[in-house]
N, C-alpha and C positions, 0 to 999 in steps of 0.2 A: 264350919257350921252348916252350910250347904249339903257336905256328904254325910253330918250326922242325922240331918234334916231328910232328905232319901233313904238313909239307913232304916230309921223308924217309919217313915209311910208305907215304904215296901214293904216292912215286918208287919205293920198293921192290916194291909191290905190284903198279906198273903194270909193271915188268919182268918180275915174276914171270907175269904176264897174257901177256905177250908173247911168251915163252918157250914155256909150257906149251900154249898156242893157235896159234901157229905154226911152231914147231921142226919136230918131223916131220911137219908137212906141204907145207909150200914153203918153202926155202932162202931166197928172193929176199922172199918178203913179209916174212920174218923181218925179216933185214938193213936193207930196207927201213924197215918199221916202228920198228926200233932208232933207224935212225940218223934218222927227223924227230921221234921221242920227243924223243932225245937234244938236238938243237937247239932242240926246244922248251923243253927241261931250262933247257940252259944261258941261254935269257934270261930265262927263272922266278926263276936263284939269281944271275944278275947282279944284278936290278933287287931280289932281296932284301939283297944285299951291298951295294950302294949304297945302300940307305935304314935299312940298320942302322949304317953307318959317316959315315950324314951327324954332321958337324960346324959346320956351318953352322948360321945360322937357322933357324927351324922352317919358318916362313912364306915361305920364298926360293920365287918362281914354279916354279926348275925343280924343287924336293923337292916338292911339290905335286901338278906333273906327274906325278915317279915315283911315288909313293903311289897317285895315280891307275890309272896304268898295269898296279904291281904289284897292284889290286884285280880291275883289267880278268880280267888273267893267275889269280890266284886263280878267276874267274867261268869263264872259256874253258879251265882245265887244271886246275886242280885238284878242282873239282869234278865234271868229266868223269869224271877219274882214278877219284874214291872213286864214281862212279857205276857206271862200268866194272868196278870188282873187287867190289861187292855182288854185279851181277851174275854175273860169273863164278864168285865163290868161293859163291853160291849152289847153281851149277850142280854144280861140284866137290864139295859137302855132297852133292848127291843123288846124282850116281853115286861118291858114296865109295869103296862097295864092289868096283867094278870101275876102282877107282884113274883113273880119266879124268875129265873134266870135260861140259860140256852145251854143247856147241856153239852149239847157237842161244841159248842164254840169253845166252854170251858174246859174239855176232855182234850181238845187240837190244843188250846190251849197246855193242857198238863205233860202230854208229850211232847211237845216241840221244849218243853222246858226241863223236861228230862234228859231227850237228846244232846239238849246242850250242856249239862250235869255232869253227863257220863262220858260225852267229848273232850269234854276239860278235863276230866277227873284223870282219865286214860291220858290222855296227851302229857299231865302234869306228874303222875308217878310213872309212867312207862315211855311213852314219847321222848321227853326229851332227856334220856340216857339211854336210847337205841341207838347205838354210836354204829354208825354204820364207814366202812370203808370203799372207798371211790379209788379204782385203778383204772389210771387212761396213760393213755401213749403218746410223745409228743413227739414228734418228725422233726428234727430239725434240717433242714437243706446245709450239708458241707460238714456236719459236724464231725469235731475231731476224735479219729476212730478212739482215743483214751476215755472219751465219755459218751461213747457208745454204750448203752447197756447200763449208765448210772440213776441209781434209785433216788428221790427224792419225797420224803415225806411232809407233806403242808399242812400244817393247823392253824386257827386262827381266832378270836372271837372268842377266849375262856370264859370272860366274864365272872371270874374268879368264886363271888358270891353265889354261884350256882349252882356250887359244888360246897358248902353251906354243909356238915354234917352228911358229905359224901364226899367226903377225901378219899376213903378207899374206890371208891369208882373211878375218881379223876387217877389215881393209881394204874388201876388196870390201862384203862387208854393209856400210859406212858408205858407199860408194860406193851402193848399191843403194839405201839411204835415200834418199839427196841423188836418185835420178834416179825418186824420187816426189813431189819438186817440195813435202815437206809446208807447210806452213804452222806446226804446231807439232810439237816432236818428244818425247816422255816417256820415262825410263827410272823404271821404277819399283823401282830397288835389285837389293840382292844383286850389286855392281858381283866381290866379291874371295869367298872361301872361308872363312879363316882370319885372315890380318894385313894389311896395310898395304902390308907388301913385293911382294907380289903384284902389285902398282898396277902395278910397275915403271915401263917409258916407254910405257906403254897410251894413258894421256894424248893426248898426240901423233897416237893412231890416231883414239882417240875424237872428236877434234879436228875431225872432217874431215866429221863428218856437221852439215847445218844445216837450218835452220827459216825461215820467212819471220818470225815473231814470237816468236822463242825456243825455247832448250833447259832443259827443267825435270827435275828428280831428285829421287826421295828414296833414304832407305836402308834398304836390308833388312836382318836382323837377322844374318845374316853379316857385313856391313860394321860392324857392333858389337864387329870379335874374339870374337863370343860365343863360340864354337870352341876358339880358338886354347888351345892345351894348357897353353904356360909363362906366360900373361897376366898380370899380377897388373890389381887397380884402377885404380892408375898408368897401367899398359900401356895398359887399352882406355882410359881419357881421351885417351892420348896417340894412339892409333888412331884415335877420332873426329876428332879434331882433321885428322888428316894425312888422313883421307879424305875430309873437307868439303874440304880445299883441293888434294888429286886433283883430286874430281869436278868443282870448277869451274873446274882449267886442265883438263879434259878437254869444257869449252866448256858446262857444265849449270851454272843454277842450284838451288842442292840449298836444299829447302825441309824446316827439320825442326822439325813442330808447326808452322808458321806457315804465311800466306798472301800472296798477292800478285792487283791487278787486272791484265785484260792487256784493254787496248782494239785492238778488231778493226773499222776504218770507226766507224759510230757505236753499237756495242755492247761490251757491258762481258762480258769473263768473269773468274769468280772461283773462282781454282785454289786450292787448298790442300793440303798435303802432311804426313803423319803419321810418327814415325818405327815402327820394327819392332825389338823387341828381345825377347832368350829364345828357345829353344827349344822345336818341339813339343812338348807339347799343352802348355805353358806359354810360349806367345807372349804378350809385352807389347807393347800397341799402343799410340801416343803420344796426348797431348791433345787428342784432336779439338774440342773447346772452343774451345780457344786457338788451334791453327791454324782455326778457322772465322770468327777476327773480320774484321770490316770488309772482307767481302762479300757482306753482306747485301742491298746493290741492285745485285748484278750479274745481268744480263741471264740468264746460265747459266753454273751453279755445276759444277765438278770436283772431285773427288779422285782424291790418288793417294794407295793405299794398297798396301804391299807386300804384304799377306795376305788372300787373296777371306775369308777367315772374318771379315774387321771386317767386309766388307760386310751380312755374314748379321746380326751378332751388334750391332752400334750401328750402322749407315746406315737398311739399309734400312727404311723403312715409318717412320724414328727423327729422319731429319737430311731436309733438303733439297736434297738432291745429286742433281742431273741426271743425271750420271755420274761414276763408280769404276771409277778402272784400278787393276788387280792384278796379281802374278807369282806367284812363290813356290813352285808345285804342279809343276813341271817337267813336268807328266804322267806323274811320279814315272819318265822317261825310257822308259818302255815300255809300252804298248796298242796300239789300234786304232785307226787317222785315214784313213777315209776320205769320202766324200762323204754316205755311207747310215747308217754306223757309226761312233761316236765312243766307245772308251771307253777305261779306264785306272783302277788299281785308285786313282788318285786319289782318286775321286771316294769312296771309306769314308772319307778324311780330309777332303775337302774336298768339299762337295757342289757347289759350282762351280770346277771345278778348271779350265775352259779355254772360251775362247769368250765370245761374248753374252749377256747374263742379262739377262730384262727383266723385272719386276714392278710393274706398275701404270706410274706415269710417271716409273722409275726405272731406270738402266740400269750393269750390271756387266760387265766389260772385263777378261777374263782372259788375260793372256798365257803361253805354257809355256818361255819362253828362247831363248836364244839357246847359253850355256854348259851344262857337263855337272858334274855333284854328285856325288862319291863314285867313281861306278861313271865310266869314260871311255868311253860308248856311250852311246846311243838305237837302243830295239829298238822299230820302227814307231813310234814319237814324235820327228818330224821339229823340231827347235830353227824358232821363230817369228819371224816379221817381224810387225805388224799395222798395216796402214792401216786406220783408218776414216773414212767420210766421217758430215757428218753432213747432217741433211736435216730441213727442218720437218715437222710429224707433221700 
């Protein structure tokens, strides 16, 4: 009731803006302005009509999508909206007296709330399918000349629903993998959002990306239901269940708490995968104990760990892991990524939110996604591919 109760004052307030600031003074920007408000209008209160009259499951990919969309449109109009009439009815408080309004307050006004229009707009059809690929090098001190020179590919953070009537997209990215020739390929969770349903026939796409020596997974603590609204206990049992055996017709093996050897020529490496469950700042991380048995004499030891904060908090300086791939921090979908400049207010939650992290002869592997969380954009945080090679040190 709340957000239909803002949905209407902002629509009302932004006519009344519209009016007041352009009636008598040009006919045509009036009219004009009205009528792309207006269509802005109407797909703000479809996609709310639509997701108050869903009757369906909660977790159906396409209500997910909408949810999504209709947050988008919340971020790119309505907040513009209530941004634009502080402004204005600011201006109108000061020339009260002479019944008019402050022109420029409302103009500062009108831009800043285009800017952020055109931000969203751009971030949400282009942004966040600018899949970019990340190739770094990882030194490892001693390593065994057989995985000198082996490629690994890391994805992570689908978020399934975000590719929503863009399977063929999600397509090319597995194509893009395969014509990196990897050798081994990771996802390290956060496959869905919410449920299970989401999975849909993702499978099928997922299917398509390979490895010379395998595909391994774990699960992020999304792929828990943690989320999901109507869950009960039952539910998420019965959730894990059906997303172990998703992800591995989706061609991974999904490793939760446990580990496995993978012989590469004549060297041994020893992956191990932890599960991720709860949410911020009450993430539960799984047994690393117990996924760490019986690879104690491999050549070079892995993890995957859905949340760079295990790395911080029991890996590093704690376990003997070579290397830690991680997701999780999306680059909380907006910063700065460029060659000189890397940030993202990520990094207050996570202080390795993205990239290579090396301390001592220990190395972290952050990936920021592929999919999109909440908001349906990336504003200058481009969704991730990572090859790394690695290399004796």
């Amino acid at each position: 009731m709340s957000l239909f109760l803002i949905l209407v004052i902002t629509e009302v307030l932004t006519l009344v803006v519209i009016r007041q600031h352009f009636y008598d003074k040009s006919w045509m920007k009036f009219y004009f302005t009205t009528i792309i408000n207006a269509l802005i209008s109407l797909w703000l209160w479809i996609l709310w009509l639509e997701i108050i009259t869903h009757n369906g499951f909660f977790d159906e990919p396409g209500h997910i999508w909408l949810k999504m969309c209709f947050t988008g449109m919340l971020s790119a109009v309505v907040i513009p909206r209530i941004i634009l009439s502080a402004f204005h009815f600011t201006g109108r408080f000061l020339k009260r007296k002479q019944g008019d309004h402050n022109r420029l307050l409302t103009n500062i006004g009108i831009t800043v709330s285009l800017i952020i229009l055109v931000v969203v707009a751009v971030s949400t059809l282009k942004g966040r399918f600018n899949f970019k690929t990340e190739e770094l090098t990882v030194r490892i001190k001693g390593l065994h000349r057989d995985l000198d020179g082996i490629r690994i590919v890391h994805i992570s953070d689908i978020h399934l629903p975000s590719f929503h009537h863009h399977q063929d997209l999600l397509m090319n990215v597995m194509e893009r993998i395969n014509s990196y020739d990897p050798d081994i390929l990771f996802n390290t969770g956060d496959f869905i959002t919410y449920g299970w349903r989401e999975f849909g026939h993702s499978d099928t796409v997922l299917n398509h990306a390979k490895s010379r020596y395998g595909n391994f997974a774990i699960m992020g603590n999304h792929d828990f239901g943690t989320y999901h609204p109507d869950f009960t206990e039952a539910d998420k049992n019965n959730n894990i269940l059906l997303m172990n055996k998703f992800i591995s017709s989706s061609g991974f093996k999904v490793l939760n708490d446990e580990s496995l050897m993978l012989k590469i020529g004549d060297a041994w490496i020893g992956l191990a995968g932890v599960t991720t469950k709860g949410s911020f700042p009450d993430i539960i991380h799984g047994n690393l104990a117990k996924a760490s048995l019986g690879i104690d004499s491999a050549d070079l030891k892995i993890l995957l760990s859905h949340d760079p904060n295990h790395w911080d908090k029991s890996v590093r300086g704690l376990e003997d892991f070579d290397i830690t791939f991680s997701g999780h921090t999306h680059g909380m979908q907006i910063g700065i990524m460029t060659k000189k400049v890397k940030w993202s207010p990520a990094k207050y939650f996570y202080p390795y939110w993205n990239g290579l992290y090396t301390e001592q002869d220990q190395h972290l592997v952050v990936n920021r996604g592929l999919g999109v969380l909440g908001m349906p954009f990336r504003i200058w945080m481009p969704p991730e591919i990572t090859l790394i090679t690695l290399e004796a040190g």
